[in-house]
C-alpha positions in Angstrom: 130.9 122.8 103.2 127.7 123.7 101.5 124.9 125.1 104.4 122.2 125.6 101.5 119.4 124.1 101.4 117.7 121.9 98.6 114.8 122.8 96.7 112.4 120.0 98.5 113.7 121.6 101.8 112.8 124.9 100.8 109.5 123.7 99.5 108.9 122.3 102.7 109.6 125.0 104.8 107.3 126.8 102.6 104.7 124.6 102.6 104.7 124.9 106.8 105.5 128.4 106.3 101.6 129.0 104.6 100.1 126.6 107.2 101.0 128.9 109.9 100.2 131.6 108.3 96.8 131.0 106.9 95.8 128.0 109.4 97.5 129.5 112.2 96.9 132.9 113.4 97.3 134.1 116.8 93.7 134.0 118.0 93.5 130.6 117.0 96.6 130.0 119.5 95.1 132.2 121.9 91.6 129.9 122.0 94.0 127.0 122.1 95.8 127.5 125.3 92.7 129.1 127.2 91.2 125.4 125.7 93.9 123.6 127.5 96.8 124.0 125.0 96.5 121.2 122.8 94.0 120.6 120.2 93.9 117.1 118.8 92.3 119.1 115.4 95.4 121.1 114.8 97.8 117.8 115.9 95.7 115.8 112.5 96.3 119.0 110.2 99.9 118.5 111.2 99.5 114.8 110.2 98.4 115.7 107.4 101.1 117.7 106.0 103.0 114.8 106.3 105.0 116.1 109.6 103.9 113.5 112.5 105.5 111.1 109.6 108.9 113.3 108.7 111.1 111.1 110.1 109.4 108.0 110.2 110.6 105.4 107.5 108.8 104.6 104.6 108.5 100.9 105.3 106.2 102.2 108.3 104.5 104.7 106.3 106.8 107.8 106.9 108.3 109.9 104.8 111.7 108.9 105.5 113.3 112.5 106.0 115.9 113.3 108.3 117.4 115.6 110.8 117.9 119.1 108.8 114.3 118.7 107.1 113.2 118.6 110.9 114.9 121.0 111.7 113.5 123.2 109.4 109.7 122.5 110.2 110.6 123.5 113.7 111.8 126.9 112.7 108.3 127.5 111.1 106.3 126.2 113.8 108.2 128.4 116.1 107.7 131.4 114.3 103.8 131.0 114.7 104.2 129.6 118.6 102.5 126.7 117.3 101.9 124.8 121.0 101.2 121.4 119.4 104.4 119.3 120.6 105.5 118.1 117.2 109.3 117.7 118.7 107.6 115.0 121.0 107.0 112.7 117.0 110.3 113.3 115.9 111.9 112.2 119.7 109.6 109.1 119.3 110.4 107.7 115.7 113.9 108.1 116.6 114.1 106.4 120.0 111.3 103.2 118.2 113.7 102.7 115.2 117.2 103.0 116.9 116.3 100.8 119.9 112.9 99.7 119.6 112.0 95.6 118.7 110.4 95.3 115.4 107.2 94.1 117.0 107.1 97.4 119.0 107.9 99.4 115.7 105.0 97.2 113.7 102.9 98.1 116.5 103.4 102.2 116.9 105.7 103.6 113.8 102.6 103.4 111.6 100.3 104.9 114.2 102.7 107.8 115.1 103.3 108.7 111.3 99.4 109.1 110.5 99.1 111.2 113.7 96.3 108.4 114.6 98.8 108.4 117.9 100.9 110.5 119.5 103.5 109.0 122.0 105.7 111.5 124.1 108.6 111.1 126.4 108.1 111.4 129.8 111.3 111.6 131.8 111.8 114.3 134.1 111.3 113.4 137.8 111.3 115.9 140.8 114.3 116.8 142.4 116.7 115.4 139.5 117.8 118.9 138.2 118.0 117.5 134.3 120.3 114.4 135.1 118.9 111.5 132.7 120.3 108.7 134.6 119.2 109.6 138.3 116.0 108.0 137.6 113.5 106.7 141.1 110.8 105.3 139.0 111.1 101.4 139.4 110.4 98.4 137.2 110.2 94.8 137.9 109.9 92.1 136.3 105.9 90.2 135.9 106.3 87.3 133.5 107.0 88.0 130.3 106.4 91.6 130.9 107.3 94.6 134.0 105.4 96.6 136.1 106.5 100.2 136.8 105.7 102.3 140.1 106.8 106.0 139.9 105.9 109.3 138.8 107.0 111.8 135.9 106.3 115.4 135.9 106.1 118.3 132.9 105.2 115.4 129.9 104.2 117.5 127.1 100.1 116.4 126.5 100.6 114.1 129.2 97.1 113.4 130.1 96.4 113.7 125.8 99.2 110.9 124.6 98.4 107.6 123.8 101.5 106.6 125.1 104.4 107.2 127.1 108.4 106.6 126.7 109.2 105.6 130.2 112.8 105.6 131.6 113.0 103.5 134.9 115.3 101.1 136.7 115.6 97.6 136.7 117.6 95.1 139.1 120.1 95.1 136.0 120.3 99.0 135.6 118.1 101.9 133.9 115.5 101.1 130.8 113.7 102.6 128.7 109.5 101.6 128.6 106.9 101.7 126.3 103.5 102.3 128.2 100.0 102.9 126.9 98.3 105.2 128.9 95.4 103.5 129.0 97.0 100.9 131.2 96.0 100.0 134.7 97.6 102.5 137.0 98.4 105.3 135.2 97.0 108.2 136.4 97.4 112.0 134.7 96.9 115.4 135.9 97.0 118.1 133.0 98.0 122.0 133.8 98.4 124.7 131.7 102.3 125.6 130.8 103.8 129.7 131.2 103.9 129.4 127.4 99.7 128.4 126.4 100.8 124.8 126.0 99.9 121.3 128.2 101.7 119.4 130.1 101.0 116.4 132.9 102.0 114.9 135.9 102.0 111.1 135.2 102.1 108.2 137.7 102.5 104.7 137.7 101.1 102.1 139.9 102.2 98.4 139.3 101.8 99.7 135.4 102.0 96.9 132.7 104.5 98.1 130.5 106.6 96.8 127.6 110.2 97.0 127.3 111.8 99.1 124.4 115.5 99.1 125.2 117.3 97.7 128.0 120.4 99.9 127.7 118.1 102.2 129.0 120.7 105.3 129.3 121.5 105.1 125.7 118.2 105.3 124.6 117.2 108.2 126.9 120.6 109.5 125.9 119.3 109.9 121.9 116.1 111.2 123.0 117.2 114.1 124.4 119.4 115.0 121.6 116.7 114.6 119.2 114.5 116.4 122.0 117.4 119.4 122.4 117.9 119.6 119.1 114.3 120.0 118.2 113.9 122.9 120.4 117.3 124.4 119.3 115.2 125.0 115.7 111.9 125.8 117.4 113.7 128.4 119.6 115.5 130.1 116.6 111.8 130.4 114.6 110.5 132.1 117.9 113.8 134.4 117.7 113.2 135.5 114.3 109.6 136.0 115.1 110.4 138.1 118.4 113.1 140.1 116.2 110.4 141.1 113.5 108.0 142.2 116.0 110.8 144.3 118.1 111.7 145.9 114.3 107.9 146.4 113.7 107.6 148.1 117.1 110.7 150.3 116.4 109.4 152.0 113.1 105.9 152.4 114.2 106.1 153.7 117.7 106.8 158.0 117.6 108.9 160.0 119.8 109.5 163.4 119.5 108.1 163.2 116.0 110.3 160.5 114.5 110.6 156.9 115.0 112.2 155.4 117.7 114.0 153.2 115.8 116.3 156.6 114.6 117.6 156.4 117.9 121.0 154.8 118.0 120.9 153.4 121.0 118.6 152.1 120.4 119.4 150.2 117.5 122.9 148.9 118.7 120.2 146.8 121.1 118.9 145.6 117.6 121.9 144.8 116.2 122.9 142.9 119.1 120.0 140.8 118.9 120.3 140.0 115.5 124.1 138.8 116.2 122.6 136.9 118.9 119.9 135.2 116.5 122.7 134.5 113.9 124.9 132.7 116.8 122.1 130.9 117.6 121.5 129.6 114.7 124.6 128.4 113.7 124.9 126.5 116.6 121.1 124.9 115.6 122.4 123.7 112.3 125.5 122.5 114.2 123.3 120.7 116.8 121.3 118.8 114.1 124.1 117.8 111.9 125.8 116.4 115.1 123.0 114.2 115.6 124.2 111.4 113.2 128.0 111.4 114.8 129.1 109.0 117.6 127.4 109.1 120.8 130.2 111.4 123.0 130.6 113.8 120.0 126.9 113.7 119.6 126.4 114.5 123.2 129.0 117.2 123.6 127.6 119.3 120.1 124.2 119.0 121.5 125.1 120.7 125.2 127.4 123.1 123.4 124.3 124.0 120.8 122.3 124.2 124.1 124.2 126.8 125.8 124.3 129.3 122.9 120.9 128.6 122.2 120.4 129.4 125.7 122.1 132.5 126.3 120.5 133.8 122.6 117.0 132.9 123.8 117.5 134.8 126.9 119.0 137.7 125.4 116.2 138.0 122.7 113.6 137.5 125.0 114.7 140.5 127.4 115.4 142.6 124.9 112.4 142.8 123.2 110.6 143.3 126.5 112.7 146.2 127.1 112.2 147.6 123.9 108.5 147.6 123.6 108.6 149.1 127.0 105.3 148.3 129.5 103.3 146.9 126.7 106.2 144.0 126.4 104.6 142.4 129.2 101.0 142.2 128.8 99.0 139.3 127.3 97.0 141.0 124.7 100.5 142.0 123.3 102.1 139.0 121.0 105.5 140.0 122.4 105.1 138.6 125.8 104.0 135.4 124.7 107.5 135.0 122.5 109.3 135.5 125.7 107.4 133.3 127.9 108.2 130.6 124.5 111.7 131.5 124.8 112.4 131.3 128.5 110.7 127.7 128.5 112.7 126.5 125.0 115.6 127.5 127.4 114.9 125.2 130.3 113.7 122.2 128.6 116.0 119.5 128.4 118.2 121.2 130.5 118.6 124.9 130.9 121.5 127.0 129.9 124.1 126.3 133.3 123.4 122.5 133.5 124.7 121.9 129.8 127.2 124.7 130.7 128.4 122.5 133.1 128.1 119.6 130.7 130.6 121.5 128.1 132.9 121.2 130.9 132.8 117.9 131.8 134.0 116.8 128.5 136.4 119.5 127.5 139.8 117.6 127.2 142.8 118.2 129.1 144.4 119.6 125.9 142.0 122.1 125.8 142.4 123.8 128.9 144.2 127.0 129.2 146.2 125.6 131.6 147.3 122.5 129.6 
């Protein structure tokens, strides 16, 4: 199989590559997130680059891309820690145009792809340990429309979206919602993230809401794939960022009159993190291929992506720390805010043991070592 990339992938990843770079320094990031970790002036520079559209179709003003060119615009944001949740667009145009109405794709696809709105998925409910379909929120049926009672917690820009992807159940099982958040009853309540970023508790009271799919676990199903496969990317930009800074660190810092990174010690800790970084992303190419294969296939490459992504991410992170010794955990110091990125790539959309467990669950008989 050929893993290269074309030349308008590479032109892309360039293109995102200079943003960050020249648009995109660190103090900028660092006034973001003591700003509240989302600035709606960074989210239209995005927009217009073209990414809030990637995967949007043309025929609603996108630019039609798919999974790999996604894949690599995350890598680039996650080597500059961008904290805009640009995963949250991609999650969004893919959810609207596999299981959305046309009306409901008329009415947001456009929208999303200008960046003139930014709808994010809001699905995690206390208590439920990153199982989709052990939803509480409830939904009921108001005339032509539902009304949906229920809280979500960690949405990314919660109390910034314009609107929400809303699983909940229904008397005939769990859907997925689309709901403004300008509706009556919603009510947000932003915090700060461990990484710089935003996120919102979100309730509903007797919301209006429209229906987007009724096969609700399906649809929540491909969002999180899209989701996990997002910050499979993001997480190996952050990894290559982390090792460059850890190399940096190495050949600057002196002990007894060398650098430290003669020591071979060491350096066998480097060259375990590069392995790492190279499993890692392997399994993030794997993970966004897989997303175009049959839903069971799809769902065991994504948790299988996730767990080496996982245990990389973790690895990476710690590592570094350790290697930049005291320094590795201040906040002045750009290190500590790669592994604070790192450790919360690793438990979004389910951390490392949950998809662990996941592998499991759909390991054939045949496979076993017992069989």
């Amino acid at each position: 199989m050929d893993f290269d990339f074309s030349d308008d992938q590479l032109q892309l990843r360039e293109a995102v590559r200079r943003w960050v770079h020249k648009a995109y320094p660190f103090e900028r990031r660092r006034t973001a997130a003591a700003a509240g970790g989302f600035e709606r002036a960074t989210w239209a520079e995005l927009a217009e680059l073209g990414l809030c559209g990637l995967t949007v179709a043309e025929a609603h003003g996108g630019l039609g891309l798919g999974a790999v060119e996604a894949m690599v615009v995350q890598e680039e944001l996650g080597r500059g820690l961008v904290l805009e949740p640009l995963a949250q667009a991609y999650i969004a145009a893919a959810v609207l145009q596999a299981h959305a109405p046309a009306a409901l794709q008329q009415q947001w696809l456009p929208r999303l792809a200008s960046g003139e709105a930014l709808l994010v998925l809001a699905h995690v409910e206390r208590g439920l340990r990153h199982r989709l379909g052990a939803v509480a929120t409830q939904a009921v049926p108001n005339g032509a429309g539902w009304l949906l009672s229920g809280g979500k917690s960690l949405v990314p820009a919660g109390d910034c979206a314009d609107a929400f992807l809303v699983p909940a159940q229904t008397p005939q099982g769990l859907a997925l919602f689309l709901v403004p958040r300008d509706a009556a009853g919603v009510q947000t309540r932003a915090y700060p993230t461990q990484d710089g970023s935003r996120a919102a508790e979100v309730g509903f009271a007797q919301t209006p809401a429209q229906l987007l799919s009724p096969d609700g676990q399906a649809a929540l199903e491909w969002a999180a794939d899209v989701g996990i496969a997002a910050a499979c990317a993001e997480g190996v930009g952050v990894m290559e960022q982390t090792l460059a800074y850890t190399l940096d660190y190495l050949n600057t810092r002196q002990q007894f009159g060398v650098p430290i990174s003669s020591f071979q010690a060491l350096r066998h800790r480097v060259a375990d993190m590069k392995m790492q970084l190279e499993l890692a992303r392997s399994m993030s190419y794997y993970a966004s291929l897989k997303l175009g294969a049959p839903a069971d296939e799809r769902r065991q490459a994504l948790a299988r992506a996730k767990v080496q992504l996982g245990q990389s991410m973790r690895f990476v992170g710690q590592q570094a720390v350790q290697l930049h010794g005291g320094i590795g955990v201040t906040d002045e110091y750009l290190i500590s805010h790669c592994f604070k990125k790192l450790t919360q790539l690793e438990l979004s959309l389910g951390d490392t043991l949950h998809h662990l467990g996941e592998v499991s669950a759909r390991m054939r008989e045949s496979a076993g070592v017992f069989a």
